[in-house]
C-alpha positions in Angstrom: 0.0 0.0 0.0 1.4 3.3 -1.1 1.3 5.7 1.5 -1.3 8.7 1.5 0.3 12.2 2.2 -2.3 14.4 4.1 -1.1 17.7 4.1 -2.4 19.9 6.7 -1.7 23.6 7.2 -2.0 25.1 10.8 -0.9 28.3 12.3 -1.1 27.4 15.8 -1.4 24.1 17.7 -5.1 23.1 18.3 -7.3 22.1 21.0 -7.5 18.2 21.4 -10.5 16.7 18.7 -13.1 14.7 19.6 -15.5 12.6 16.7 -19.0 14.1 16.6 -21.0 11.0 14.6 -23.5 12.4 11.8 -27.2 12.6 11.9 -28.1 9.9 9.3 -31.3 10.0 8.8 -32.2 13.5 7.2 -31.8 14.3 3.6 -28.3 15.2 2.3 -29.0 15.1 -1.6 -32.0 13.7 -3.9 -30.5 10.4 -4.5 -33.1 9.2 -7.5 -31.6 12.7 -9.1 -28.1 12.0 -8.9 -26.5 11.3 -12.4 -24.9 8.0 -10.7 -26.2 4.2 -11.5 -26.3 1.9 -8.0 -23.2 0.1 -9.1 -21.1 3.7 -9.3 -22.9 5.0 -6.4 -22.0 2.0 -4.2 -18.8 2.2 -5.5 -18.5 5.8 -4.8 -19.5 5.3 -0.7 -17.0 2.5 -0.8 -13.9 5.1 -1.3 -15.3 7.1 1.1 -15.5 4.7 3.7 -11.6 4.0 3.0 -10.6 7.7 3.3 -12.6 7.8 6.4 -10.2 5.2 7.7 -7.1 7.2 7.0 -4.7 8.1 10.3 -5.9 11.5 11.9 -4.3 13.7 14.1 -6.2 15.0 17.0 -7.6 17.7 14.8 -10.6 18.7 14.4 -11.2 19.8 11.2 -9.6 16.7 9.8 -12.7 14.9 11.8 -15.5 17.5 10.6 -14.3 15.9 7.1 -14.3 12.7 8.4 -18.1 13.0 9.5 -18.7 14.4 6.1 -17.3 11.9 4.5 -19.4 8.7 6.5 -22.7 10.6 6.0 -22.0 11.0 1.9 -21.2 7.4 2.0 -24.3 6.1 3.9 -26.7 7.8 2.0 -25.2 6.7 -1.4 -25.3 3.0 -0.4 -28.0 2.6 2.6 -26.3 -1.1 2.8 -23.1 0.3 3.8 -22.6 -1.3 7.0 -18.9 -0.6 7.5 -19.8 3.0 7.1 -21.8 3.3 10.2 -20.2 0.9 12.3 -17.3 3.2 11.1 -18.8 5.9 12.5 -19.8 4.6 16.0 -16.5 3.3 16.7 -14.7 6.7 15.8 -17.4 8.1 18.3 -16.7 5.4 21.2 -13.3 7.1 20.7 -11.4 4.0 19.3 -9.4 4.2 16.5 -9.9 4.0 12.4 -7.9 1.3 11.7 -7.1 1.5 8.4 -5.4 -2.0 7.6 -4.3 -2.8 4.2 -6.1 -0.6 1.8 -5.1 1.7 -1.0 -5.7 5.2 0.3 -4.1 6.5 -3.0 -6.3 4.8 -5.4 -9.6 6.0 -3.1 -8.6 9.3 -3.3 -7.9 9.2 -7.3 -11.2 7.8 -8.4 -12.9 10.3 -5.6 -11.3 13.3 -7.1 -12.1 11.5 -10.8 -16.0 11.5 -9.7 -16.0 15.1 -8.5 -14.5 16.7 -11.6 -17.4 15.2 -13.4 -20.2 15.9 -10.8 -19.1 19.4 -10.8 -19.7 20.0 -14.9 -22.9 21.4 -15.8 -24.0 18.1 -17.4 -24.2 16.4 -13.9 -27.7 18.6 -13.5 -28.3 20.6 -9.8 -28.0 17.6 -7.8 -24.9 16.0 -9.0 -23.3 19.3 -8.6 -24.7 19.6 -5.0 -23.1 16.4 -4.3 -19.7 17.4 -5.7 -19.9 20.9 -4.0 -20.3 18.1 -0.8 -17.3 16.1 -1.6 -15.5 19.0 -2.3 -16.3 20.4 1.4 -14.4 17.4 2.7 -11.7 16.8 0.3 -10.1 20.2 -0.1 -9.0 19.3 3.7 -7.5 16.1 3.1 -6.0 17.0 -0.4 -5.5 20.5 -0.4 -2.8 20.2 -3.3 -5.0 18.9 -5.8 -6.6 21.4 -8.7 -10.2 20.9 -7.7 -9.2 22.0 -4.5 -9.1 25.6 -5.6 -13.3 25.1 -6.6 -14.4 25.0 -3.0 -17.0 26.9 -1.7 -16.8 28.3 1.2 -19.9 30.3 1.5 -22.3 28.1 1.0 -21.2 24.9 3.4 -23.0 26.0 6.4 -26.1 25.2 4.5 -25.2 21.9 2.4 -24.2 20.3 6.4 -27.2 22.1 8.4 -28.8 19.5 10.5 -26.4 16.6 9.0 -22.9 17.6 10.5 -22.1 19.5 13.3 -20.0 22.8 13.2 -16.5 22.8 13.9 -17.2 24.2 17.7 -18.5 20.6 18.7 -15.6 18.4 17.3 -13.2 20.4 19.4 -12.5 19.5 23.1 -11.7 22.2 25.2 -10.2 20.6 28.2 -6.7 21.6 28.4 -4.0 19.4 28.1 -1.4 18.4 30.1 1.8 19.8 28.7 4.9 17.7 29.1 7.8 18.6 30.7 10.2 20.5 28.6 13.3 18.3 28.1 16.3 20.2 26.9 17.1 19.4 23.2 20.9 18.7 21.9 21.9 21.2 19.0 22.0 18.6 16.0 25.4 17.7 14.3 26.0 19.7 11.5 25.1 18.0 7.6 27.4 18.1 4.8 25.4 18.4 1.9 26.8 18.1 -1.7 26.7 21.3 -3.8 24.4 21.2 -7.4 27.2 21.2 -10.1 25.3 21.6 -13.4 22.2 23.9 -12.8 20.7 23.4 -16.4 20.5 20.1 -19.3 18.2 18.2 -21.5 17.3 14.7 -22.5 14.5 13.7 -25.0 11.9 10.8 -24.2 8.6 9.7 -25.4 5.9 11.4 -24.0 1.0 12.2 -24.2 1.8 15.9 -23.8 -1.3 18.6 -24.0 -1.4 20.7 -26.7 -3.3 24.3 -27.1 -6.5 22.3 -27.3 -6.1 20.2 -24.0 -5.6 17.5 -26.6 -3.0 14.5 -25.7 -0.8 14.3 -28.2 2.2 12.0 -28.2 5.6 12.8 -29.6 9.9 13.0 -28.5 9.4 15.5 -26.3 12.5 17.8 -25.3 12.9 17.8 -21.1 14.7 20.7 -20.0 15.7 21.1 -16.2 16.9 24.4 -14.9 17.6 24.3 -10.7 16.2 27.3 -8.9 16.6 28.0 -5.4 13.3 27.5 -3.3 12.6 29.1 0.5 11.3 25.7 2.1 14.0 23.8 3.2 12.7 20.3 1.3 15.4 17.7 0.0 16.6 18.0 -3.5 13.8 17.2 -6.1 11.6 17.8 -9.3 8.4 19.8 -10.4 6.6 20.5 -13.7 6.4 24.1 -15.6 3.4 24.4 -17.2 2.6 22.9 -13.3 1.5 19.0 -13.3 0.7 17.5 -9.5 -0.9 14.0 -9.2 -0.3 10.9 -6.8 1.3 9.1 -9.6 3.8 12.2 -10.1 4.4 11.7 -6.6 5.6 8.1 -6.9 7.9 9.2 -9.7 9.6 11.5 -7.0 10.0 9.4 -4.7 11.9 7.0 -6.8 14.0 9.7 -8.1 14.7 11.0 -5.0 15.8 6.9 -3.5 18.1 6.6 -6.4 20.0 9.7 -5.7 19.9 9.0 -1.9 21.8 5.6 -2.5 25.0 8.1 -3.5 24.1 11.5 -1.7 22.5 10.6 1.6 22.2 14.0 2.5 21.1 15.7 -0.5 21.1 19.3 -0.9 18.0 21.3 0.3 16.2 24.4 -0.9 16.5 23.5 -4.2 14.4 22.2 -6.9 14.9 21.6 -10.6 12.2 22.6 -12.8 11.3 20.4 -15.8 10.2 22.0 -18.6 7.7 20.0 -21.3 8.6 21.2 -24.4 6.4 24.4 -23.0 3.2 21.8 -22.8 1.6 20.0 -19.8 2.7 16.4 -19.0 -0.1 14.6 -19.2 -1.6 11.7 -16.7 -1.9 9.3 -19.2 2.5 9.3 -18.9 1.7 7.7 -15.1 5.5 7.5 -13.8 7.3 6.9 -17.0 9.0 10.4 -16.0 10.8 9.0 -13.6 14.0 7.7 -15.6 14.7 10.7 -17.8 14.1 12.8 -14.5 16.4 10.2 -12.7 19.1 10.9 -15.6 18.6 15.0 -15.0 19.2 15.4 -11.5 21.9 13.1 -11.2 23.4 15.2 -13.9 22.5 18.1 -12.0 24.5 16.4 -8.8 27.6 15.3 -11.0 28.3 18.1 -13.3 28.0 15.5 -16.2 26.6 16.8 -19.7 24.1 14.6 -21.6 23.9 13.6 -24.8 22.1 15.7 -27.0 21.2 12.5 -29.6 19.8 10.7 -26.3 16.5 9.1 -25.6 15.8 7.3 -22.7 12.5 4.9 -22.1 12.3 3.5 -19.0 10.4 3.7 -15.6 12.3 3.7 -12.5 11.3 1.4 -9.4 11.7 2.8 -5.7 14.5 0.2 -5.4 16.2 1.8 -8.5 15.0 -1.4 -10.9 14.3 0.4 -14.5 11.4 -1.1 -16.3 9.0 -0.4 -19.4 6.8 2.4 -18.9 3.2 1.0 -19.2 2.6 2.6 -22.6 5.5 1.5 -24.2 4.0 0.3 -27.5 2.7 3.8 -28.0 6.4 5.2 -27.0 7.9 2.9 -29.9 5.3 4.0 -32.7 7.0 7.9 -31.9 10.6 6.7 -32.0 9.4 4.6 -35.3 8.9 8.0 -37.0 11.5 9.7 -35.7 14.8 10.4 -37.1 17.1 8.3 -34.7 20.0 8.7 -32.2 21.1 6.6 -29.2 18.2 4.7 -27.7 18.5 3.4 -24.0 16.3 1.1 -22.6 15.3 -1.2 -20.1 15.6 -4.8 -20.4 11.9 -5.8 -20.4 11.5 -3.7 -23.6 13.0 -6.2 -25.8 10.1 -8.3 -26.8 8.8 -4.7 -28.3 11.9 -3.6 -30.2 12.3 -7.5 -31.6 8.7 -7.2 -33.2 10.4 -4.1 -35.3 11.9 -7.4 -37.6 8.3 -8.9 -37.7 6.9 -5.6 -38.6 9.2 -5.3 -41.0 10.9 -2.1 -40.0 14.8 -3.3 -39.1 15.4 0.2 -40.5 14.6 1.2 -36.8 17.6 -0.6 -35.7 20.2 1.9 -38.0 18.3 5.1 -37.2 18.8 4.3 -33.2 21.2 2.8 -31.8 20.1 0.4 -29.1 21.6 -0.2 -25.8 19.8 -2.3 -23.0 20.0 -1.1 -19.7 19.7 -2.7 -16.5 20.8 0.1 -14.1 20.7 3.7 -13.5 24.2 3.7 -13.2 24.9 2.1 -16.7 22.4 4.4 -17.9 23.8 7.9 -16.8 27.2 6.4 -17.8 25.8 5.8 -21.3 23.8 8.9 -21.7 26.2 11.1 -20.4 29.1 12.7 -22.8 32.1 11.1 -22.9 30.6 8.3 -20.5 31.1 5.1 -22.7 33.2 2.5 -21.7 36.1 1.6 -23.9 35.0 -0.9 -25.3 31.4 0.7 -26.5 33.3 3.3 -27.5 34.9 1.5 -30.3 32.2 -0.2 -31.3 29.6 2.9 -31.8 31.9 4.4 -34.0 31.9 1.2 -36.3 28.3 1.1 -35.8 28.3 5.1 -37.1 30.1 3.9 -40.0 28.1 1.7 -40.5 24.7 3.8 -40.5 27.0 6.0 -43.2 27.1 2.8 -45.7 23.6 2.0 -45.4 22.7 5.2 -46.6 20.4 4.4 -49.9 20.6 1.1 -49.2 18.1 -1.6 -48.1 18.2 -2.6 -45.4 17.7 -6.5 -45.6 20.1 -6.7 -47.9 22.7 -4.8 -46.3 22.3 -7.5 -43.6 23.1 -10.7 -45.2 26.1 -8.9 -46.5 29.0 -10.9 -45.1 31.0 -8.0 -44.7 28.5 -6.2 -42.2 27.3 -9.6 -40.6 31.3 -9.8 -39.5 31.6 -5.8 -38.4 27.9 -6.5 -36.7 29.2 -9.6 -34.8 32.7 -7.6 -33.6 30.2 -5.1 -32.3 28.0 -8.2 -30.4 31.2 -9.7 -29.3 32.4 -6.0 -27.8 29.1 -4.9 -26.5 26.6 -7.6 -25.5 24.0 -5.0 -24.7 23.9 -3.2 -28.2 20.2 -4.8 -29.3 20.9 -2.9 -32.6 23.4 -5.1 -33.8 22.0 -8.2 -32.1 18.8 -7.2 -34.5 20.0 -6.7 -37.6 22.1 -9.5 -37.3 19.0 -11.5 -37.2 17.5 -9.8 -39.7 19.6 -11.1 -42.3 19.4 -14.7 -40.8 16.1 -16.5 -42.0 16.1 -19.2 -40.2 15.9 -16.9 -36.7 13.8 -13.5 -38.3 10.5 -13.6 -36.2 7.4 -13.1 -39.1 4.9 -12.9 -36.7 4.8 -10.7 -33.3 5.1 -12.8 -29.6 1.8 -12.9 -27.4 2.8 -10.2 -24.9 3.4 -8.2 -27.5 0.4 -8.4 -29.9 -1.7 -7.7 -26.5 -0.2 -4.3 -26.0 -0.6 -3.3 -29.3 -4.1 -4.1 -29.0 -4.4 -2.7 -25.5 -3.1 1.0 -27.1 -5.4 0.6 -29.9 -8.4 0.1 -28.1 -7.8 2.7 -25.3 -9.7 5.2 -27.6 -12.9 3.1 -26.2 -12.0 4.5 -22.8 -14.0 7.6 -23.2 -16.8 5.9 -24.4 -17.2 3.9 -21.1 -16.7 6.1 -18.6 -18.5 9.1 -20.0 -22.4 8.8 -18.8 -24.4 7.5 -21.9 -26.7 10.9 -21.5 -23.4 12.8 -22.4 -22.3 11.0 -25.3 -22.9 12.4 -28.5 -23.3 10.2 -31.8 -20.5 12.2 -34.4 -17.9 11.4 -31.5 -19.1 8.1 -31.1 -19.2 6.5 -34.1 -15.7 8.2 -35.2 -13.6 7.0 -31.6 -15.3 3.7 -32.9 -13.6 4.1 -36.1 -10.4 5.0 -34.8 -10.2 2.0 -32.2 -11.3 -0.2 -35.5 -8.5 1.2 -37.6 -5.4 0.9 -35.3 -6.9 -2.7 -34.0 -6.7 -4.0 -38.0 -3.4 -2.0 -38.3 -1.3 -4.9 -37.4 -3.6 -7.8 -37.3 -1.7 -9.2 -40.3 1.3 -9.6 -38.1 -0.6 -11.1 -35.3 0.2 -15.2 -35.1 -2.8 -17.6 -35.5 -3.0 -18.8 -31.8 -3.3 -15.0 -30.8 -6.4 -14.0 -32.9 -8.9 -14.6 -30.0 -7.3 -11.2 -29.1 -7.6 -9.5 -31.8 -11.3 -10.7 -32.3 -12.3 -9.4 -29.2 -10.8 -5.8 -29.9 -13.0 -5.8 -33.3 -16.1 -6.8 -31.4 -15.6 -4.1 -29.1 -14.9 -1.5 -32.2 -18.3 -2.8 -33.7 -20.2 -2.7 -30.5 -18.5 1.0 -29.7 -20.4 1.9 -33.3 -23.3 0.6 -32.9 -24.2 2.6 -29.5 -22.5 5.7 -31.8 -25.3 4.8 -34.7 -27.9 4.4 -31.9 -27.3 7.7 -31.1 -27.9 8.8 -34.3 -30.9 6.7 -35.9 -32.3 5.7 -32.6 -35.8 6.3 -31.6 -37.5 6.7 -28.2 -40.4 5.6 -27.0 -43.5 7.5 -24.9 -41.2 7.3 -22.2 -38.2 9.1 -23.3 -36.1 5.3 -23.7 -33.9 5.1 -26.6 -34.0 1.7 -28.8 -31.5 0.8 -31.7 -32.3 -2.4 -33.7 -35.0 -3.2 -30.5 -32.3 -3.0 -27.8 -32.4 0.0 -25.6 -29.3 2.4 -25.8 -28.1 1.4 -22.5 -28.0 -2.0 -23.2 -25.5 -1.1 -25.4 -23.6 1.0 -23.0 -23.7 -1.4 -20.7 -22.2 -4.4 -22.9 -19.4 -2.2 -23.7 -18.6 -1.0 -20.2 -18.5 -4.9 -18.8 -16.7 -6.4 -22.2 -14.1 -3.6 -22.3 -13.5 -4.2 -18.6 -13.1 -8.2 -19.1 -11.5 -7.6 -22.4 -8.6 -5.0 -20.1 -8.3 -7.7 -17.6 -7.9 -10.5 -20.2 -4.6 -8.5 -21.4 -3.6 -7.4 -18.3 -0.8 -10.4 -17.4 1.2 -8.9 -20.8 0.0 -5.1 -20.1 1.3 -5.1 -16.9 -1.6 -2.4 -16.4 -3.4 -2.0 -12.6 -6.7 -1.9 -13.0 -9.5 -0.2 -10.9 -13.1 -1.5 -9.8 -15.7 -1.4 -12.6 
């Protein structure tokens, strides 16, 4: 369980708290009015349940919230019975307990639910219910964006009669103050100084454009350290600003791999990564991790990077690099751009071999390959002058190379026995260089893969239907048919894209990913040529609309889950 970071701000110690249960039988909201279905809305008081378990402080604010919280969560699901039993034991005075749950992920589909309920489509009621959330939440997570839409003014009357003011969850009975016991003056720190203040690296990455669109491309990452007045150890932060948990993790990890070589790092000091002047966008979850991993330790050593560098790869909190969880979408940007040194993580390899099934070893000549299994190999490698000896030698026969090939094709050039020979020097020198290991067996027949491996044909699929996404999450009231019917089209187009490379015993998944494009039109064309009856229901081909909703949202779900062991992708609750 990740931890959850509850950041509260007070001026002046505070009065001992005591738990004030709320009233639970008055109205809080019209629940027949809320734009929720009973699955979401039992879903919904389930999260809220688990942030009502989080650790408190004796603070009473923090268990106004809390009260706030339990009374949402038993009126959205009567049934709730951990709610209110909950709420009696936090008013017996016992504690919360709140075991192994993730904290994190209740907070992110929370926040998720409010940033719809809020919109103008969720009608007076759904909006009365996110104005509720909101009274709670901007307390426990006062960093996030929505925080800044809290109403102040008009709490006092969403809580009248429900939750007690903040007078009654404060105890007034002074406490006994400790005895003062003299404190040592602490030893002095030797922090390291920054050495290199500003750099760049380049990596894959769903940046938003003007239009709040994601758009995915090589994006440029420049880091310039700037001097900060809290005194918080050495780290990174977005400009245009970017805060979520998952940016959070990244930092964390960042911030352990530096630790193992600078225990003490420097303080009041952050370096700002810049996006190519665009926001980083959530779809990325913590695949900045290693290019921000190769930045500050630049930053810490004085060592230059590359400007020819890419790196791809997601760095654990116990400095393991992995694939980033959209790595197929990362590899169809490198496939279309021009090339330079390519550093990745070992786990990527499947993905870069299907390059020869797809029939693109071209890829391997534009970049230069190199698999990574460290950090430390990796800033060695990306950093100028860094390579070893022996890699040394053998990237500039491998640049000489890339000059010959110019004009050339490619599959010839690699049964030529003469560049089978200068490829196998560079093997022999540099076991990691994946290039050369590639297009040596791209000119061997007898080991050139024609048809893409299992794991891999399920990510591809898995990026081409994410389109689909919207269409399931987005309340069938909201969806419109011209968007419908052309994400439908979209999934259908990249699902057929590379379904001829797909081997035979792995066309069950592609099957299911054209069902799901077909049923995604359908409810599109329902939309469009549907017709209602006397009660305002919406039938296509004698099904009602929401049938086809429905099957989408449950077949998508199982379809996700189905791919998920070669994904590698966390999934929520439906």
């Amino acid at each position: 369980m990740r931890p959850l970071f509850l950041v509260l701000f007070l001026a002046l110690p505070l009065p001992a708290a005591v738990f004030v249960a709320p009233e639970d039988t008055k109205a809080l909201f019209q629940r027949d009015q809320l734009p929720l279905d009973t699955d979401n809305m039992r879903a919904l008081s389930s999260h809220l349940t688990d942030l009502a378990r989080r650790e408190v402080d004796d603070n009473a604010p923090q268990f106004r919230a809390t009260a706030q919280l339990l009374a949402i969560a038993i009126r959205l699901d009567p049934a709730n019975r951990p709610a209110r039993d909950l709420s009696r034991r936090l008013a017996d005075g016992e504690p919360a307990e709140a075991g192994d749950i993730d904290l994190n992920r209740s907070l992110g589909r929370t926040w998720y639910m409010v940033d719809w309920l809020l919109e103008p489509e969720a009608g007076a009621q759904g909006q009365l219910l996110g104005h509720q959330l909101l009274d709670a939440l901007h307390l426990i997570d006062p960093r996030h964006p929505t925080s800044k839409r809290y109403d102040a003014g008009g709490e006092k009357t969403r809580w009248s009669g429900i939750v007690e003011s903040l007078v009654r969850f404060r105890d007034d009975s002074p406490p006994v103050p400790d005895p003062p016991e003299p404190k040592p003056p602490p030893p002095p720190v030797k922090r390291p100084p920054i050495l290199l203040r500003k750099a760049s690296t380049q990596t894959p990455l769903y940046l938003y454009d003007k239009d709040l669109r994601q758009r995915l491309r090589i994006a440029k990452v420049s880091m310039e350290v700037i001097r900060r007045d809290d005194p918080v150890p050495f780290t990174f932060a977005f400009t245009p600003k970017f805060e979520s948990p998952l940016v959070d993790s990244a930092r964390k990890s960042v911030r352990s791999s530096l630790e193992r070589t600078w225990p003490n790092l420097p303080i009041r000091s952050v370096a700002i990564l810049n996006t190519s002047g665009e926001r980083y966008a959530s779809r990325n979850d913590t695949a900045i991790s290693g290019p921000a991993s190769l930045l500050l330790h630049a930053a810490m050593t004085g060592r230059e990077l590359r400007q020819d560098l890419v790196f791809v790869g997601d760095l654990g909190i116990d400095g393991s690099l992995s694939r980033p969880r959209q790595s197929w979408d990362y590899l169809r940007a490198l496939r279309l751009a021009d090339g330079g040194r390519l550093l990745v993580p070992p786990d990527l390899q499947p993905e870069l071999r299907a390059m020869i099934a797809l029939e693109d070893p071209g890829f391997f000549l534009r970049w230069e390959v190199l698999v990574v299994s460290s950090l430390d190999v990796a800033f060695s490698l990306a950093s100028v002058g860094g390579d070893p000896e022996g890699l040394a030698a053998t990237s500039q026969l491998f640049t000489e190379l890339r000059e010959i090939s110019k004009g050339k094709d490619v599959g010839q050039l690699c049964v030529n026995k003469h560049v089978r020979q200068r490829l196998s020097n560079i093997k022999s020198k540099a076991p990691f260089h994946f290039s050369a290991s590639m297009l040596l067996i791209q000119g061997d027949a007898g080991e050139r893969p024609t048809r893409t491996d299992r794991e891999v044909t399920a990510r591809i699929l898995r990026s081409a239907v994410e389109p689909l996404t919207f269409l399931t999450r987005t309340p069938l009231a909201s969806l419109g048919a011209t968007r419908s019917m052309a994400t439908a089209d979209a999934a259908r187009i990249e699902v057929d894209r590379f379904s001829k490379y797909f081997a035979p015993k792995d066309l069950d998944l592609h099957r299911e990913a054209v069902e799901l494009a077909h049923l995604a039109d359908s409810l599109g064309r329902g939309k469009r040529d549907g017709t209602s009856d006397s009660k305002g229901n919406i039938y296509y081909r004698k099904l009602p609309l929401t049938t086809y909703h429905e099957q989408l949202q449950t077949r998508f779900s199982a379809y996700l889950k189905k791919l998920a062991p070669f994904t590698g992708e966390s999934l929520p609750e439906p």
